[in-house]
C-alpha positions in Angstrom: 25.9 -23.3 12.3 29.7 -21.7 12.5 30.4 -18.3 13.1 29.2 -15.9 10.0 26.2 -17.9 9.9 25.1 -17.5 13.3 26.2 -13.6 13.4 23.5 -10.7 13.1 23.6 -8.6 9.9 23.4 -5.9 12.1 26.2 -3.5 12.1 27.0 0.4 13.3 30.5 2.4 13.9 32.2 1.4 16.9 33.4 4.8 18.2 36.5 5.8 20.1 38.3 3.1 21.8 40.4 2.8 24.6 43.4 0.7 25.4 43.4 -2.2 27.7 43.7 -2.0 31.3 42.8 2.0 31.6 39.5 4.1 32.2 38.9 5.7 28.8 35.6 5.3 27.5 35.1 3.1 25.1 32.3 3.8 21.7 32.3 7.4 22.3 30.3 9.3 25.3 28.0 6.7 25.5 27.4 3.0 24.1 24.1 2.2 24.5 23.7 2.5 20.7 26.5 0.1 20.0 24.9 -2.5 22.3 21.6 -2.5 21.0 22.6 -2.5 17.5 25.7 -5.5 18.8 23.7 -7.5 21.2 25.5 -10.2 22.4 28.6 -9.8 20.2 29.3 -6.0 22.8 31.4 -7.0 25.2 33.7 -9.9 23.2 34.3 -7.7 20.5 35.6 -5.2 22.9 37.1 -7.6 24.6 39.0 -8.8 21.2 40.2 -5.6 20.2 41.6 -4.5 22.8 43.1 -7.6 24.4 41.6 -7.9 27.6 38.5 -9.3 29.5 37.8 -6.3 31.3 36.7 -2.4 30.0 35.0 0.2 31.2 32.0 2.5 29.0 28.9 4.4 29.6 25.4 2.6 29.2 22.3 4.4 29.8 24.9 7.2 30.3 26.2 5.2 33.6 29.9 4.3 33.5 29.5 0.4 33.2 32.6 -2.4 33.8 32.1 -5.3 31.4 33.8 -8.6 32.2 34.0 -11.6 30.5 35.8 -15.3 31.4 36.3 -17.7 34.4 38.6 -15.0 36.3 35.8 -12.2 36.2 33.0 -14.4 37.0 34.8 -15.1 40.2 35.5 -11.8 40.4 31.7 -11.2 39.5 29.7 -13.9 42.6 32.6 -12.6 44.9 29.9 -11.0 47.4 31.9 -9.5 49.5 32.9 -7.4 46.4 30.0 -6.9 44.5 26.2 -6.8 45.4 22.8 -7.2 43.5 20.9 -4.4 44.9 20.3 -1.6 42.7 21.8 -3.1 39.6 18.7 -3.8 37.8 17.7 -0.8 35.4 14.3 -0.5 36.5 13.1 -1.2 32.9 14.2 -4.9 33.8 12.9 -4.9 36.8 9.8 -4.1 35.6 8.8 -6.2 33.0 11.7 -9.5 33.2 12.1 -10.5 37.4 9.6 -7.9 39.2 10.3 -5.6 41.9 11.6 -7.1 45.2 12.5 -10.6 43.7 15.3 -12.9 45.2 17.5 -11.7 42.0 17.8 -8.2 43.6 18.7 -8.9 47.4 21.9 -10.1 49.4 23.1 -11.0 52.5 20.7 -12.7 54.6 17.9 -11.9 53.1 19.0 -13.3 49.8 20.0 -16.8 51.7 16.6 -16.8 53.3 15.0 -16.1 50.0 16.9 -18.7 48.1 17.0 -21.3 50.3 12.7 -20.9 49.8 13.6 -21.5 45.8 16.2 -24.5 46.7 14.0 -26.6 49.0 11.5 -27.1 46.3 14.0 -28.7 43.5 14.8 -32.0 44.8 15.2 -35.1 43.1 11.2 -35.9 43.7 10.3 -32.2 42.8 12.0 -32.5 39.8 10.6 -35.5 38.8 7.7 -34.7 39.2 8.1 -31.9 36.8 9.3 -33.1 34.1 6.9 -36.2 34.2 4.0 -33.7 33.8 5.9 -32.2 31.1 6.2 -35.5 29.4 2.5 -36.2 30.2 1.6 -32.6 28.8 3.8 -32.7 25.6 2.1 -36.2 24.5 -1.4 -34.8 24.9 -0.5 -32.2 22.5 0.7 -34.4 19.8 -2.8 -35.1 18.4 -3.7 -32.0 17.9 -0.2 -31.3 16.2 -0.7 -33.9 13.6 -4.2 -32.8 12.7 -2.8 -28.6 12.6 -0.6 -29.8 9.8 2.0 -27.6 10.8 3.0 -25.4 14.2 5.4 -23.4 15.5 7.3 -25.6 17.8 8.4 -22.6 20.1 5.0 -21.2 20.9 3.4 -24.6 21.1 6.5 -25.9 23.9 5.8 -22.8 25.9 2.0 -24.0 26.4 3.5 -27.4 27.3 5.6 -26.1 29.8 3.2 -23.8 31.1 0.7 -26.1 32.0 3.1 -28.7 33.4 4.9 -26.0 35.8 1.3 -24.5 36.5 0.3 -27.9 37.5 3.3 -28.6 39.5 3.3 -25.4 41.4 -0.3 -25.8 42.5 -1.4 -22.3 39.9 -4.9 -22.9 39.0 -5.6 -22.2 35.3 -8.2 -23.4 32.9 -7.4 -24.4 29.1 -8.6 -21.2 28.0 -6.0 -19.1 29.8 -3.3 -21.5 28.9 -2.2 -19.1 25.7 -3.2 -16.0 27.1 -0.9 -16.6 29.9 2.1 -18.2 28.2 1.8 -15.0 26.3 2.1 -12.9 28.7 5.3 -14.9 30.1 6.6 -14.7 26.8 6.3 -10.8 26.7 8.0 -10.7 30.1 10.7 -12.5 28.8 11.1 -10.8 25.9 10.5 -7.1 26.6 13.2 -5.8 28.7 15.8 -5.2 26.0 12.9 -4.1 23.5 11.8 -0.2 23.3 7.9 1.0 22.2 5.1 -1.2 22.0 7.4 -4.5 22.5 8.5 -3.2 26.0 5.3 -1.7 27.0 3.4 -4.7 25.9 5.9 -6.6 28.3 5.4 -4.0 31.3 1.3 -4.4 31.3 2.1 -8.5 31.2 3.7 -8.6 34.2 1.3 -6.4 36.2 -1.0 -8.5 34.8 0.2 -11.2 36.0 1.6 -10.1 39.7 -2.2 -8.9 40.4 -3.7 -12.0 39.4 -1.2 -13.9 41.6 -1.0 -11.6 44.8 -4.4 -12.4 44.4 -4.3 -16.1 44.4 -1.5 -15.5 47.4 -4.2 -14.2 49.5 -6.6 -16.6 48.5 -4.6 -19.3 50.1 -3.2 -17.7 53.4 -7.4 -16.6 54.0 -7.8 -20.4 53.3 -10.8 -19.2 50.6 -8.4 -21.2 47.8 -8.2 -24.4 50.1 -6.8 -26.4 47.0 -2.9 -25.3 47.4 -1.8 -28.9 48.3 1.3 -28.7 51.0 4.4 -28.8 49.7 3.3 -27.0 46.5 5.8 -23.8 45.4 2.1 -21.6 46.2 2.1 -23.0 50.1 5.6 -22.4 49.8 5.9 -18.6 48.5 2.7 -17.8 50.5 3.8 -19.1 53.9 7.5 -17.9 53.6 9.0 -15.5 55.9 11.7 -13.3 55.6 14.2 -13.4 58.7 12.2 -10.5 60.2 9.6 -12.9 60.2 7.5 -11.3 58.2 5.3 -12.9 55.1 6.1 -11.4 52.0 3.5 -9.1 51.2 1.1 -10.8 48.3 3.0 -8.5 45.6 6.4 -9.9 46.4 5.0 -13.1 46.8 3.5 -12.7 43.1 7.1 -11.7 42.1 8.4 -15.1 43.6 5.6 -17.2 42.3 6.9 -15.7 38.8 10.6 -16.3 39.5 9.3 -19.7 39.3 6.9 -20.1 36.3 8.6 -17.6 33.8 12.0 -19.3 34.0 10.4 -22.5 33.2 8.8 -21.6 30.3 11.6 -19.6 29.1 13.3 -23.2 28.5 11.0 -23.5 25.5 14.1 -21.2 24.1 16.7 -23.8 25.0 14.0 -26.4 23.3 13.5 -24.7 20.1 17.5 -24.4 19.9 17.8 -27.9 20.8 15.1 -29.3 17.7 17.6 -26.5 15.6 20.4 -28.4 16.9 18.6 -31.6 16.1 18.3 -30.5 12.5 21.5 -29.3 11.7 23.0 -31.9 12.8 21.2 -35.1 12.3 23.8 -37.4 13.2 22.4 -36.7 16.4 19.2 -37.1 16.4 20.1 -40.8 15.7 22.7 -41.1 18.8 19.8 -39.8 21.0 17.1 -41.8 20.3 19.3 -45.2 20.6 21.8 -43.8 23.4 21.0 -43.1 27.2 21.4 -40.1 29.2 24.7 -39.7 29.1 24.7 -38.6 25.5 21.9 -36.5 26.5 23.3 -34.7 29.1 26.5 -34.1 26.5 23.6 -32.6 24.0 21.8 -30.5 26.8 24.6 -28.7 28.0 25.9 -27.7 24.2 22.9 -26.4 23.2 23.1 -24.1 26.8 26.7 -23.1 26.0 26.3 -22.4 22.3 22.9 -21.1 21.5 22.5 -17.4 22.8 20.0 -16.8 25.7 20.2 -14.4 28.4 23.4 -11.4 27.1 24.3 -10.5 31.0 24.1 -10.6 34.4 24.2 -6.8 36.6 25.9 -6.4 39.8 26.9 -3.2 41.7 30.1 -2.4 43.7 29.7 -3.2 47.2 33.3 -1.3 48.0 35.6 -0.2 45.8 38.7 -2.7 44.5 41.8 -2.7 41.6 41.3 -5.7 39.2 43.7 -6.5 35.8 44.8 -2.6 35.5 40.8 -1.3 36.5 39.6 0.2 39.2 36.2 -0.4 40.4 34.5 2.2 42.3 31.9 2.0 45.8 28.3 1.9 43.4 29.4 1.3 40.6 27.7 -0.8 37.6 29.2 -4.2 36.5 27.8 -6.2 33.9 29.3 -10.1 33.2 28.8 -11.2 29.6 27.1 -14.8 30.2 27.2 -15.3 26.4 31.0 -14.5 25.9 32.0 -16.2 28.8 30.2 -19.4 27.5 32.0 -18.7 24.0 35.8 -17.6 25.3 38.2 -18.6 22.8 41.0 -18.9 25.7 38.2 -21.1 27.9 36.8 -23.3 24.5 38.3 -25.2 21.9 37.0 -24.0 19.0 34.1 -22.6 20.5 31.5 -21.4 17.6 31.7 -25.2 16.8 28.3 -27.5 18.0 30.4 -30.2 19.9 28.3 -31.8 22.7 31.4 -34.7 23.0 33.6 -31.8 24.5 31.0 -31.7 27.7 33.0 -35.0 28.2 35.9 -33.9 29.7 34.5 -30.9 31.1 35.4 -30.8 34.9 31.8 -29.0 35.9 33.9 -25.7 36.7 31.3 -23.6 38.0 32.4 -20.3 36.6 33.7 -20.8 32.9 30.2 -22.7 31.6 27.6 -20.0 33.0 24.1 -19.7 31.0 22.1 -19.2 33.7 24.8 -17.6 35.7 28.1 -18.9 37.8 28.8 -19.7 41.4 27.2 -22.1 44.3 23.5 -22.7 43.9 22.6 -22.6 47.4 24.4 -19.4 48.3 25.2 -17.5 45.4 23.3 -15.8 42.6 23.6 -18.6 39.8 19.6 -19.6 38.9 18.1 -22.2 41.1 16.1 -23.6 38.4 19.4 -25.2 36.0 18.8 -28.7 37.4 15.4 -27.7 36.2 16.2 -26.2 33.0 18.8 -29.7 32.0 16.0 -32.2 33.1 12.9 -30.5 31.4 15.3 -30.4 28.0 16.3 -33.9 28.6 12.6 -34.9 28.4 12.0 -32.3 25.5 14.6 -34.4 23.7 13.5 -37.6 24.7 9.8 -36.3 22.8 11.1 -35.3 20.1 13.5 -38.0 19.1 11.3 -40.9 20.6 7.8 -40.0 20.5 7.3 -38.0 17.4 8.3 -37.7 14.0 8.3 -34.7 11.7 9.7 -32.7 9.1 11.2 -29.2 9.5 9.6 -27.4 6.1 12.2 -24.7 4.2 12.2 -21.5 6.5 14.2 -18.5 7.9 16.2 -20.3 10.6 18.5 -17.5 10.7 20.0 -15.9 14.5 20.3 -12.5 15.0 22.4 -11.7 18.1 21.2 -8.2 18.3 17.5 -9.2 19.2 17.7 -9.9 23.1 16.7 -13.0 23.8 16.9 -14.1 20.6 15.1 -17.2 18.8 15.2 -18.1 15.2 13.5 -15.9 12.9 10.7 -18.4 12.4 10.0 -19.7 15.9 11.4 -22.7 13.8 8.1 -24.7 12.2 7.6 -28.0 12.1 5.5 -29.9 10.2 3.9 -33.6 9.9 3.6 -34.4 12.9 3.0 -38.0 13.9 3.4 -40.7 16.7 6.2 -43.3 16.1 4.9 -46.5 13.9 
């Protein structure tokens, strides 16, 4: 889907602009307005019109630098410049990655924290991950073929929530499976949203943080004896900070959500991917004959072209002079992860679908950035993309191997001023059979 096709129909005056390099405002006093009604198209527009990958406005009435490209993102996981503390809006906090959560913290703390989140994706954790999710996709297929027709994005993020449940040692029963993907869902997609899509998002979460600081203390009184070592619930509810203190059972609620809503907010990159599958079904073919190779070369296009999360937030740690701006001690600075990932000076061509060009990509770890730039280990890019490229591998190997179906007339349309974004239908499929 090129360019006009994929844009929002969405449009509102720009404002006053500024010229590259100084510290007029751009979009007037203030350009919330402009964001919401832009989405993920803000900051590149900006950045187009007035030649540069780095402005400064007013969001939420804050004066806010926006950056976009390989150079800022370095600029942007340089912590000794910037830090995460504080750069939340609280309305994210509180309904997308909690209060207290590893995204928030630096220095040692951070490391501590992350280093938690690192030791449970090895090679075997990950494998056993996406086995379950292969195991809990193919029990679903039956009752796909007898519904006639679902809605592949709200039946993936049952999948994955069972499988990541499983894997994580969360007891559920099959009854709370839609419930709670539901409220994941709202977590995910409330924090942009304002009224009774926000709110619903805000009363998930607490939902959800009281029933796991409850499960928390469950285990560390040894009343829930079934939290296996080695499970990311022993893991969140015996980890200690460098004070060496547990996290109290909120926190560790927070954490245990760091690891379950990411997970299941890959049944975003899925639906793209089956929308990938359809619109180019060339594809389709070369994946279920070729190995994973071409897989990997699909994966990471759909990550790079498809729009997930808009930006990253980071604050000034002490003030600094970048490209003509000047960044002052508390300041607000947002990365555009979208913009980055669609840089016409970092991309060929870039609102083409062209999975060969992950080829020659040299794994640069700030131009490709979907779920953030910078070292794993260290840094603040998501622990979870290893995750994230192996559950969609497997995704792809279901739906190209393991079922057949047809994708009925519907809206498939993208708006990019819905954050996150989907298309309009959730994208249906229907038919749905095993393999003869």
């Amino acid at each position: 889907m090129r360019g006009a096709d994929r844009r929002s129909h969405y449009r509102c005056p720009e404002g006053l602009t500024a010229k590259a390099g100084t510290m007029t405002l751009t979009g007037g006093l203030d350009s919330t307005l402009a964001f919401a009604w832009q989405g993920y198209e803000f900051v590149s527009r900006r950045c187009e019109r007035q030649g540069t990958d780095v402005f400064q406005t007013r969001l939420l009435l804050e004066p806010t630098v926006c950056l976009r490209g390989a150079d800022a993102a370095r600029i942007f996981y340089d912590d000794a410049r910037l830090e995460r503390r504080g750069a939340m809006p609280l309305r994210v906090q509180k309904t997308l990655v909690g209060v207290g959560g590893v995204q928030g913290l630096d220095g040692q703390v951070h490391r501590a924290r992350k280093q938690m989140f690192m030791g449970l994706m090895s090679p075997q954790g990950i494998s056993a991950l996406t086995r379950l999710t292969a195991e809990c996709w193919q029990a679903q297929i039956p009752a796909w073929e007898r519904a006639g027709h679902v809605v592949l994005y709200e039946e993936v993020g049952q999948v994955l929530y069972r499988a990541v449940s499983t894997w994580a040692g969360v007891p559920f029963t099959e009854r709370q499976v839609k419930g709670r993907t539901d409220d994941l869902h709202a977590m995910i997609d409330g924090p942009a949203a304002v009224g009774p899509r926000h709110w619903r998002s805000r009363r998930a979460r607490r939902r959800a943080e009281i029933s796991l600081a409850r499960l928390v203390e469950a285990v560390r009184t040894g009343e829930h004896v079934a939290a296996r070592d080695g499970s990311a619930l022993t893991a969140v509810a015996t980890h200690r900070d460098p004070d060496g203190h547990l996290l109290d059972s909120r926190t560790a609620a927070v954490e245990l959500l760091n690891l379950l809503r990411p997970t299941v907010a890959v049944d975003r990159f899925i639906t793209f991917a089956a929308l990938a599958l359809h619109q180019h079904p060339q594809w389709r073919t070369r994946l279920r004959d070729g190995d994973d190779h071409d897989a990997e070369l699909f994966v990471q296009e759909v990550r790079r072209f498809y729009p997930f999360f808009p930006v990253a937030a980071a604050r000034v740690r002490s003030a600094f002079d970048w490209r003509g701006v000047h960044f002052p001690a508390g300041g607000r600075v947002l990365l555009d992860l979208y913009g980055t990932n669609h840089h016409p000076r970092l991309w060929e061509d870039p609102e083409t679908f062209r999975p060969e060009r992950f080829a020659t990509w040299d794994g640069g770890a700030y131009d490709f950035i979907p779920q953030g730039g910078g070292n794993h280990h260290s840094g603040h890019r998501c622990p979870g993309e290893w995750i994230t490229i192996a559950v969609m591998k497997t995704a792809l190997a279901m739906l190209t191997r393991h079922m057949r179906y047809d994708v009925p007339a519907q809206d498939l349309r993208i708006s990019h001023r819905r954050m996150p974004t989907l298309p309009a239908s959730g994208l249906v499929i229907s038919s749905v059979q095993h393999p003869s």
